[in-house]
Biopython code that builds the backbone (N, CA, C, O; Angstrom):
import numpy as np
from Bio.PDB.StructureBuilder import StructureBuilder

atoms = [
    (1, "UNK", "N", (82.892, 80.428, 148.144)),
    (1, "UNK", "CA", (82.457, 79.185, 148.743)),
    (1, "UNK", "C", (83.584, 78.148, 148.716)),
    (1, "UNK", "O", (83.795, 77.506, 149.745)),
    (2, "UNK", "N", (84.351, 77.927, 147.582)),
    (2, "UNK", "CA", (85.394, 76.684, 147.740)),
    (2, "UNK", "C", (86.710, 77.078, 148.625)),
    (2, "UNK", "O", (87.613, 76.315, 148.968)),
    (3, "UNK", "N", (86.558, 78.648, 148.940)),
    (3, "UNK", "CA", (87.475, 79.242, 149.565)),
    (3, "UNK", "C", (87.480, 79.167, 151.169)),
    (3, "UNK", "O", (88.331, 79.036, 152.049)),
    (4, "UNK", "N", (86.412, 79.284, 151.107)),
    (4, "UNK", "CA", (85.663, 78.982, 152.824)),
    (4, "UNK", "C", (86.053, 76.845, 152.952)),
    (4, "UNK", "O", (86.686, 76.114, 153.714)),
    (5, "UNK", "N", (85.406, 76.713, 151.995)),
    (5, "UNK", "CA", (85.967, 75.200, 152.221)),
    (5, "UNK", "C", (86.925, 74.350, 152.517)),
    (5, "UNK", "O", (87.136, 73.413, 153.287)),
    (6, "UNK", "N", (87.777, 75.324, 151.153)),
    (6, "UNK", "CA", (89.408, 74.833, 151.734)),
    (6, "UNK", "C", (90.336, 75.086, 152.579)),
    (6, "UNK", "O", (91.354, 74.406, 152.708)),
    (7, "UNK", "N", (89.857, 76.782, 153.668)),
    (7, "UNK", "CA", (90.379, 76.891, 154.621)),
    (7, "UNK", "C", (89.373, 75.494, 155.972)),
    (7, "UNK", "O", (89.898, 75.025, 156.982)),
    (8, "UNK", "N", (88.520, 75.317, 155.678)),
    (8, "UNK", "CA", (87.733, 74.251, 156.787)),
    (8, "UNK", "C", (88.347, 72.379, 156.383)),
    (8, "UNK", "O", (88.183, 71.431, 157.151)),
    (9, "UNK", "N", (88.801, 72.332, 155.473)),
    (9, "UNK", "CA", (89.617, 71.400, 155.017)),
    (9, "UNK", "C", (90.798, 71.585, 155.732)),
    (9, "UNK", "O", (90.859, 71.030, 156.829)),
    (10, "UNK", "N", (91.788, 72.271, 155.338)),
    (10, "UNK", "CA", (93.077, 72.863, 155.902)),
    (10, "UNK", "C", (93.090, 72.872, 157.590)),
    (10, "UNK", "O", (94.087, 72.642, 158.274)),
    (11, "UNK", "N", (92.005, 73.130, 157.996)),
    (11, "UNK", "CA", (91.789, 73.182, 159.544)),
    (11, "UNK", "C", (91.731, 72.368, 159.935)),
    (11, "UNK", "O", (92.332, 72.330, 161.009)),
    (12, "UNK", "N", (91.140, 71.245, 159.582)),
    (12, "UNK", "CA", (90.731, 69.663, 160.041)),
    (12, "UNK", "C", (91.566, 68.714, 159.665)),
    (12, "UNK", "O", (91.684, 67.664, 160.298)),
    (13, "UNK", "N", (92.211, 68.984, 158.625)),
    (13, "UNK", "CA", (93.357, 68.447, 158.326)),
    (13, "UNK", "C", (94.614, 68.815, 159.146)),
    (13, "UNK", "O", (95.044, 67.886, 159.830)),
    (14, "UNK", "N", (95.210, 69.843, 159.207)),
    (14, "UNK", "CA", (95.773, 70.426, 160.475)),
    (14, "UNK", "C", (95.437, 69.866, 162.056)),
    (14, "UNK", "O", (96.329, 69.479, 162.811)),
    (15, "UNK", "N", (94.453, 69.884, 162.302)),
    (15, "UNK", "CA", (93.516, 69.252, 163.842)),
    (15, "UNK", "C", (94.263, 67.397, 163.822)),
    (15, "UNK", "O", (95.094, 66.902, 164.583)),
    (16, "UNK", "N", (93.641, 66.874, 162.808)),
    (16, "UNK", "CA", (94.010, 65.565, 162.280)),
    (16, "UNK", "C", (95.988, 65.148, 163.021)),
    (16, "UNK", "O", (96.554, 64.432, 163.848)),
    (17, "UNK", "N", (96.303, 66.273, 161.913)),
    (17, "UNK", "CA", (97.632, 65.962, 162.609)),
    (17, "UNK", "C", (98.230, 66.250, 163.502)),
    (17, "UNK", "O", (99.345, 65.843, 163.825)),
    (18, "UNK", "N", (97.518, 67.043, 164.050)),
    (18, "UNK", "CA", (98.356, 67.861, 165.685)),
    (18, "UNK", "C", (97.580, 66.565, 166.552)),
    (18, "UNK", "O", (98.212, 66.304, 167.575)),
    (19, "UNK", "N", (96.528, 65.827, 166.389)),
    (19, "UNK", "CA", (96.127, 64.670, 167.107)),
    (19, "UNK", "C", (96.622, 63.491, 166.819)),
    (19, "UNK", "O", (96.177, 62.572, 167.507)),
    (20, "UNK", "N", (97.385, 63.228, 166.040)),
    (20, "UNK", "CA", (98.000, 62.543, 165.181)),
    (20, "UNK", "C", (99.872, 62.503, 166.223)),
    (20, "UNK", "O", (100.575, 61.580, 166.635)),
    (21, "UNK", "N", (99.991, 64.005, 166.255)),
    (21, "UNK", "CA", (101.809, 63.906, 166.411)),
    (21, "UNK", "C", (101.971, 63.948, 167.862)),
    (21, "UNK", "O", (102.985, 63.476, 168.376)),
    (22, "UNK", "N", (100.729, 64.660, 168.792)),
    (22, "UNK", "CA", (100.777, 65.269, 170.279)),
    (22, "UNK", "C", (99.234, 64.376, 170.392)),
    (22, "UNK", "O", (98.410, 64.969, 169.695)),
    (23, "UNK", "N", (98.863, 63.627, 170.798)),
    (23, "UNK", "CA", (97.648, 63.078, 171.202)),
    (23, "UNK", "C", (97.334, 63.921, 172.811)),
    (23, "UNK", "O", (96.257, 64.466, 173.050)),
    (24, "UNK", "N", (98.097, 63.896, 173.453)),
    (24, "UNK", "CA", (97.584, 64.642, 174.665)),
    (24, "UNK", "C", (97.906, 66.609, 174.808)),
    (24, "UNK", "O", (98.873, 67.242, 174.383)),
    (25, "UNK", "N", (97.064, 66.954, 175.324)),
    (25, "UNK", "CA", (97.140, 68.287, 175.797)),
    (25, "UNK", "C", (97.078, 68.822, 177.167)),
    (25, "UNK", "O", (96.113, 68.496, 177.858)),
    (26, "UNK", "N", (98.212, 69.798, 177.773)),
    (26, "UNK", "CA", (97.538, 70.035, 179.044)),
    (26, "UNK", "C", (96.287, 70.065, 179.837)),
    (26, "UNK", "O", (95.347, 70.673, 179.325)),
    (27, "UNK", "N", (96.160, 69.674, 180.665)),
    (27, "UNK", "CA", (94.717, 70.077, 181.303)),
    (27, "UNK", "C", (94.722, 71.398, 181.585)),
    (27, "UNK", "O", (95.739, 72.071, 181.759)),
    (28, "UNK", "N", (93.238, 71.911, 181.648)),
    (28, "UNK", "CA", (92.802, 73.374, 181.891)),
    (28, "UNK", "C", (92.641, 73.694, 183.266)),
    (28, "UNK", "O", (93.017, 74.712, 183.847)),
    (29, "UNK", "N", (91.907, 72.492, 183.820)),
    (29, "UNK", "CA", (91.219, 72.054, 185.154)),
    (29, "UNK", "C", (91.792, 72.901, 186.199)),
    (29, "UNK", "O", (91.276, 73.748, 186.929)),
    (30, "UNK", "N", (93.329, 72.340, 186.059)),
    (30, "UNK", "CA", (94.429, 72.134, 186.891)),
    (30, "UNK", "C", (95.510, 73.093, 186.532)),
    (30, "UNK", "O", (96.546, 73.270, 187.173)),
    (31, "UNK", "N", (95.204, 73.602, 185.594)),
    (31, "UNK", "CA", (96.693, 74.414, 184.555)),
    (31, "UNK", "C", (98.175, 73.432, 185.287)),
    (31, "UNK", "O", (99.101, 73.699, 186.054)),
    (32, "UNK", "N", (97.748, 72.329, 184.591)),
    (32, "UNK", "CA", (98.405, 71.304, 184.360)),
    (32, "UNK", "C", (99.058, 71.368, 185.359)),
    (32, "UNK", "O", (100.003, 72.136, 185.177)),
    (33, "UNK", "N", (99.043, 70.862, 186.548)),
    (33, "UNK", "CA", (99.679, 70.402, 187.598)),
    (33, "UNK", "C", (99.553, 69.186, 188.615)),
    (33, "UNK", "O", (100.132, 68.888, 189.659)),
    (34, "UNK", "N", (98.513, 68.596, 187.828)),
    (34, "UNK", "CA", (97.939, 67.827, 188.951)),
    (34, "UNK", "C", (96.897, 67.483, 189.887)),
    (34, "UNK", "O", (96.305, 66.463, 190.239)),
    (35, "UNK", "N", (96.894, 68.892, 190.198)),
    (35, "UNK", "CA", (96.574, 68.702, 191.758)),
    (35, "UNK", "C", (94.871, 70.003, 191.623)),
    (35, "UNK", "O", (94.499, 70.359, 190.505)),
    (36, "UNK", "N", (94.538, 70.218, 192.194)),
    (36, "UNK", "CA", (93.134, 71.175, 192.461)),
    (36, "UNK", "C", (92.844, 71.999, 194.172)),
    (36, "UNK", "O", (92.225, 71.461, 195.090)),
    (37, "UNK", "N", (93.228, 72.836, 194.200)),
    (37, "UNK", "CA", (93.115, 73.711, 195.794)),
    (37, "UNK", "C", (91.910, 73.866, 195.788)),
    (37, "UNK", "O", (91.439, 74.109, 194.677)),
    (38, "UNK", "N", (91.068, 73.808, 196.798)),
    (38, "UNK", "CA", (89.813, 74.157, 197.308)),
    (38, "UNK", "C", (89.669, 74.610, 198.495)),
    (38, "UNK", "O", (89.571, 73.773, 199.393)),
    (39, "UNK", "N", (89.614, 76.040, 198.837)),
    (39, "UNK", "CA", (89.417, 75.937, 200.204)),
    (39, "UNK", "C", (90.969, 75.706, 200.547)),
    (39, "UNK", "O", (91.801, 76.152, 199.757)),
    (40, "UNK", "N", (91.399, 74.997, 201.742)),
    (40, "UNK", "CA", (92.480, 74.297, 202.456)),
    (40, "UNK", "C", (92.784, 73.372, 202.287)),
    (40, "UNK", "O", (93.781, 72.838, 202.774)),
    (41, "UNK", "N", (91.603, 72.664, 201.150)),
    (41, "UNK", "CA", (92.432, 71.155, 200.868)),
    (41, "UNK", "C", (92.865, 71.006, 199.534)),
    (41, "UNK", "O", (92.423, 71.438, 198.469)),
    (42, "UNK", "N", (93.728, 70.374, 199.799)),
    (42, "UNK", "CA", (94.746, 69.880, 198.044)),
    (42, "UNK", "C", (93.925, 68.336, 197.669)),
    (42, "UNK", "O", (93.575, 67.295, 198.227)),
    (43, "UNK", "N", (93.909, 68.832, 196.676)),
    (43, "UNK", "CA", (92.479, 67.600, 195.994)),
    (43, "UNK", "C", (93.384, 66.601, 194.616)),
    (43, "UNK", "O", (93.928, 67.525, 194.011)),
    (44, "UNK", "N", (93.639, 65.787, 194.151)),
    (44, "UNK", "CA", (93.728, 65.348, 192.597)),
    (44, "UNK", "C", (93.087, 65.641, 192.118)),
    (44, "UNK", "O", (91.998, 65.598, 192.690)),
    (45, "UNK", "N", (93.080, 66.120, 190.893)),
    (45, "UNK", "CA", (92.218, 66.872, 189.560)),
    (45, "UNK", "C", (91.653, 65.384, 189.072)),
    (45, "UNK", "O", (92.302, 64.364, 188.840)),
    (46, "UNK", "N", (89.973, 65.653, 188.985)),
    (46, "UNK", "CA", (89.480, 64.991, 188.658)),
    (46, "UNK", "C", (89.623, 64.371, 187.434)),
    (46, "UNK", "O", (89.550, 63.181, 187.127)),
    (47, "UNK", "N", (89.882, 65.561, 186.655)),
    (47, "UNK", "CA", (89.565, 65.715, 185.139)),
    (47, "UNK", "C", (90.843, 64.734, 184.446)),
    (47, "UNK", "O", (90.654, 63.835, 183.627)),
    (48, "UNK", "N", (91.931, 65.084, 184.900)),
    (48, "UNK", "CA", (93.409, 64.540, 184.449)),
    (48, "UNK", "C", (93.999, 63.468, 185.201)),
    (48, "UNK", "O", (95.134, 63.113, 184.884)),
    (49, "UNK", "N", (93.208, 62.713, 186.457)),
    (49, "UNK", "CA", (93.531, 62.096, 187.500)),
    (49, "UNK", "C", (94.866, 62.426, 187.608)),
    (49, "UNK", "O", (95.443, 61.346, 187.485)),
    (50, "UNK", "N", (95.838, 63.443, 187.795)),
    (50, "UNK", "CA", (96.783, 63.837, 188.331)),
    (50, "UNK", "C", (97.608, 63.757, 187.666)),
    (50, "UNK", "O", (98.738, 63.913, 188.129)),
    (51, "UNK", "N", (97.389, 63.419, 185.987)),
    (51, "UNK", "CA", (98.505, 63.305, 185.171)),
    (51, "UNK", "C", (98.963, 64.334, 184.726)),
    (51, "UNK", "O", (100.012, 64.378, 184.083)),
    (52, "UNK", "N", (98.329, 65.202, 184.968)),
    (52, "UNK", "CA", (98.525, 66.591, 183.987)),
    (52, "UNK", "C", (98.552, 67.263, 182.775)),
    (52, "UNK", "O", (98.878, 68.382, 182.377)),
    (53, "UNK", "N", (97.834, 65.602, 182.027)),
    (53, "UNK", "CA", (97.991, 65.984, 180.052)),
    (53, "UNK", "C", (96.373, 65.434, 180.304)),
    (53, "UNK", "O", (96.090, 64.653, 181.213)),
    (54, "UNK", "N", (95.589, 65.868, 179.544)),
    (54, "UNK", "CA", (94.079, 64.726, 179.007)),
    (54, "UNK", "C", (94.516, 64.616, 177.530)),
    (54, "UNK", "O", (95.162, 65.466, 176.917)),
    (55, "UNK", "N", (94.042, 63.382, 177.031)),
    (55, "UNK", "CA", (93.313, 63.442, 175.479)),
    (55, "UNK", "C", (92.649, 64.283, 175.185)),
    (55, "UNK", "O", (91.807, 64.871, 175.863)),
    (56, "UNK", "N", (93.104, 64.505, 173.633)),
    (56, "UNK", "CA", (92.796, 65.308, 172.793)),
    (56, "UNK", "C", (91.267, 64.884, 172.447)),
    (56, "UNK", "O", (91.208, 63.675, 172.226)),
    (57, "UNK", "N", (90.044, 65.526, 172.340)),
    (57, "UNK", "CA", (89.080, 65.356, 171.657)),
    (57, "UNK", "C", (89.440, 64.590, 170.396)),
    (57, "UNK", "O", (89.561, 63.368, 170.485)),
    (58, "UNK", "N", (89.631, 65.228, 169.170)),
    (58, "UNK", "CA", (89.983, 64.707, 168.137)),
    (58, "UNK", "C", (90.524, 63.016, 168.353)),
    (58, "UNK", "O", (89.973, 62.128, 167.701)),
    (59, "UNK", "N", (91.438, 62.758, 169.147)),
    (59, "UNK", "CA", (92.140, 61.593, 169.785)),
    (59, "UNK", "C", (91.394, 60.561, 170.388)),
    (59, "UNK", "O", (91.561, 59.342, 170.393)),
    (60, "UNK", "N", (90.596, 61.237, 170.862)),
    (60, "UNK", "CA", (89.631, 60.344, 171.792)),
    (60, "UNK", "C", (88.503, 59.430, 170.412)),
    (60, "UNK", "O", (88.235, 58.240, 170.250)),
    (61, "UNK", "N", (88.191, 60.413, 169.817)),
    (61, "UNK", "CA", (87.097, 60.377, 168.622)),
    (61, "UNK", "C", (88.263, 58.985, 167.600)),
    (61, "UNK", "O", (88.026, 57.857, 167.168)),
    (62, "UNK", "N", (89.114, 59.608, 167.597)),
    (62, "UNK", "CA", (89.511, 58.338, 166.647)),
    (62, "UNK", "C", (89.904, 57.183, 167.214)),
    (62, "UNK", "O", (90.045, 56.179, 166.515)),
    (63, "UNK", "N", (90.188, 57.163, 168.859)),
    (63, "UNK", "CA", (90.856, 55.996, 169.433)),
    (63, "UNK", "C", (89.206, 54.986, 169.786)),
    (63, "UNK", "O", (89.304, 53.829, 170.195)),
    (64, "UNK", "N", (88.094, 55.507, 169.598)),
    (64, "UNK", "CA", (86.709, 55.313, 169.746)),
    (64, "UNK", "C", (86.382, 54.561, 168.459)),
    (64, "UNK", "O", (86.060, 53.373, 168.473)),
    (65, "UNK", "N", (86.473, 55.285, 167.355)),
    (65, "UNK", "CA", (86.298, 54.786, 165.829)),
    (65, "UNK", "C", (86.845, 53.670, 165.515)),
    (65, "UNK", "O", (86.256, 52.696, 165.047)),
    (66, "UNK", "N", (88.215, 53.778, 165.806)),
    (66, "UNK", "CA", (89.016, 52.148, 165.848)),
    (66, "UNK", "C", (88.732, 51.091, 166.184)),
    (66, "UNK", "O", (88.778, 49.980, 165.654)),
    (67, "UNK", "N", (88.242, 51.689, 167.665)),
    (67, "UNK", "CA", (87.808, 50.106, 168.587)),
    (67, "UNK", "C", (86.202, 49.494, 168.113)),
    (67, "UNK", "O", (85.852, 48.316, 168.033)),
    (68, "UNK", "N", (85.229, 51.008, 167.782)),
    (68, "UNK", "CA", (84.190, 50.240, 166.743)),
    (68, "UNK", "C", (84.438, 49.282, 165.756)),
    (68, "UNK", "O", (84.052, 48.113, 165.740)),
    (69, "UNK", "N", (85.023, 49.798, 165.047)),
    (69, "UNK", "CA", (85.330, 49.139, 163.540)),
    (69, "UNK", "C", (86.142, 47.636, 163.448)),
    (69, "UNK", "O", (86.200, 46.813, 162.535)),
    (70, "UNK", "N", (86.953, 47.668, 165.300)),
    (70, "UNK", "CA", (87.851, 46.363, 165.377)),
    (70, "UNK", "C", (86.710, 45.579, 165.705)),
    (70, "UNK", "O", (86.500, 44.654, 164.921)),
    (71, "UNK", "N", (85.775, 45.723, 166.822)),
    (71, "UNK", "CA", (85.140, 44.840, 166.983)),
    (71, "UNK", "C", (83.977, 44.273, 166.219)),
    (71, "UNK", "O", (83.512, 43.139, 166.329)),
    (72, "UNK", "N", (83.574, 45.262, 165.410)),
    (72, "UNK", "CA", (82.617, 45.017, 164.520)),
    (72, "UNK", "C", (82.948, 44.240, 163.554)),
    (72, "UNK", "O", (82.045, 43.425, 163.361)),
    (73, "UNK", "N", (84.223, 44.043, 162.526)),
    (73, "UNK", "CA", (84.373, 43.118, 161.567)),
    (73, "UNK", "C", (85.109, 41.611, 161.793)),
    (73, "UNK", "O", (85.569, 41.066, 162.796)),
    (74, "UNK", "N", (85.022, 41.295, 160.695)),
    (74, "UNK", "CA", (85.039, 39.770, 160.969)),
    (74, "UNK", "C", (86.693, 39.309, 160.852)),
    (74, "UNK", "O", (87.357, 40.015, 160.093)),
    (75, "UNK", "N", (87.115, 38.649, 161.255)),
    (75, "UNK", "CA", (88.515, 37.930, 161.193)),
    (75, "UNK", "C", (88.626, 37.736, 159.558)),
    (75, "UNK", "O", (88.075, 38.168, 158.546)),
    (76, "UNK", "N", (89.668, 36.828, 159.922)),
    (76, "UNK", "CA", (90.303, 36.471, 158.200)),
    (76, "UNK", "C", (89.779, 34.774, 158.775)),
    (76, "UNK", "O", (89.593, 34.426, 159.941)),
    (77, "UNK", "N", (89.664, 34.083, 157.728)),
    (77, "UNK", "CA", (89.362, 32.638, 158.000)),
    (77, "UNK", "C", (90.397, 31.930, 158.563)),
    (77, "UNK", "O", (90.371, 31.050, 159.424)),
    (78, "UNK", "N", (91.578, 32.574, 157.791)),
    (78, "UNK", "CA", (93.006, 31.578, 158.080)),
    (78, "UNK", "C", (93.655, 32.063, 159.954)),
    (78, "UNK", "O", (94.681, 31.597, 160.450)),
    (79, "UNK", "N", (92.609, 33.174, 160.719)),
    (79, "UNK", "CA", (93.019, 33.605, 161.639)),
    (79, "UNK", "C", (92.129, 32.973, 162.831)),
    (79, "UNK", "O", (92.458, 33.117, 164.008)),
    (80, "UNK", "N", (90.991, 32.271, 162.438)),
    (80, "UNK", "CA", (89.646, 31.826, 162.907)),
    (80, "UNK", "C", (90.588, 30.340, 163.422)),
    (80, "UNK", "O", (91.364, 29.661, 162.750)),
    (81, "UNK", "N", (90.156, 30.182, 164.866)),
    (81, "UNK", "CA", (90.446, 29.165, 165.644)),
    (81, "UNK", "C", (89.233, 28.571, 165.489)),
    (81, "UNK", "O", (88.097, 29.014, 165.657)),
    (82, "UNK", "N", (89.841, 26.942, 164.963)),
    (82, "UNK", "CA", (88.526, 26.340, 165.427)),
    (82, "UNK", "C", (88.459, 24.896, 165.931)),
    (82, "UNK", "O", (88.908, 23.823, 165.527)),
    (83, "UNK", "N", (87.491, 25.415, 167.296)),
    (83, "UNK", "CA", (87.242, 25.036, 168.139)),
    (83, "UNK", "C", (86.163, 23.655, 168.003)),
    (83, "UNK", "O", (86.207, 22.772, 168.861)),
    (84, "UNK", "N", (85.163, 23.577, 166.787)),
    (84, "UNK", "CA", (84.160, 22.558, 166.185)),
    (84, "UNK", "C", (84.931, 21.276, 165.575)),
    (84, "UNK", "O", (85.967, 21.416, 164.926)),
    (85, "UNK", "N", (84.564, 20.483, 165.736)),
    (85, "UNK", "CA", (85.431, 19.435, 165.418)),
    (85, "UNK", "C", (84.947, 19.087, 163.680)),
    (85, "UNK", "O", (85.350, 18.136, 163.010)),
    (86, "UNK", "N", (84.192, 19.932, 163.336)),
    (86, "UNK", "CA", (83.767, 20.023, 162.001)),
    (86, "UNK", "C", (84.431, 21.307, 160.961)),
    (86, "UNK", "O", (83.990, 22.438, 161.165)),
    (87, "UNK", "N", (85.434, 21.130, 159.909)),
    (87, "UNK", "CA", (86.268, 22.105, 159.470)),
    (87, "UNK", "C", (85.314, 23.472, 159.087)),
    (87, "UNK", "O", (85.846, 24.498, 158.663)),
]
sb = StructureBuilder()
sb.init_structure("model")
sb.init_model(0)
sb.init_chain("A")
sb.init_seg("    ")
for serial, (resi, resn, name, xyz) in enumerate(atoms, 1):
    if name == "N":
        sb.init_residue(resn, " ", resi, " ")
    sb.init_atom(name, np.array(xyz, "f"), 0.0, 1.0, " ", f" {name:<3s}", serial, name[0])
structure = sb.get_structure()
């Protein structure tokens, strides 16, 4: 059991930093090119809007977590503009 654990530790920890050093990954969509053939017409890939990398899951999840946590807490006092003519 702690063996199974610490390889699922090791994995996520690993995941962590490959989202961490490479935030983007090729698209699949497109096998990274851009673009999407259908038929006769050449389309932009929806998925990558034509960039050819998407975010990483993992990446996405933490660039999400951040922006919760920024907007949710409170300033510092000494950072608080104020606008009340009462201190």
């Amino acid at each position: 059991m702690a063996l199974a654990s610490l390889a699922i530790l090791l994995t996520l920890s690993g995941y962590a930093a490959l989202c961490t050093i490479r935030p983007f990954k090729p698209c699949r969509a497109c096998d990274a090119t851009g673009v999407r053939r259908t038929h006769r017409t050449v389309k932009v890939c929806r998925r990558c809007r034509g960039s050819r990398y998407r975010l990483r899951t993992g990446r996405r999840l933490t660039n999400t977590t951040r922006a919760i946590h920024h907007t949710g807490t409170r300033t510092h006092p000494s950072e608080r503009t104020t606008d009340s003519p009462w201190p």
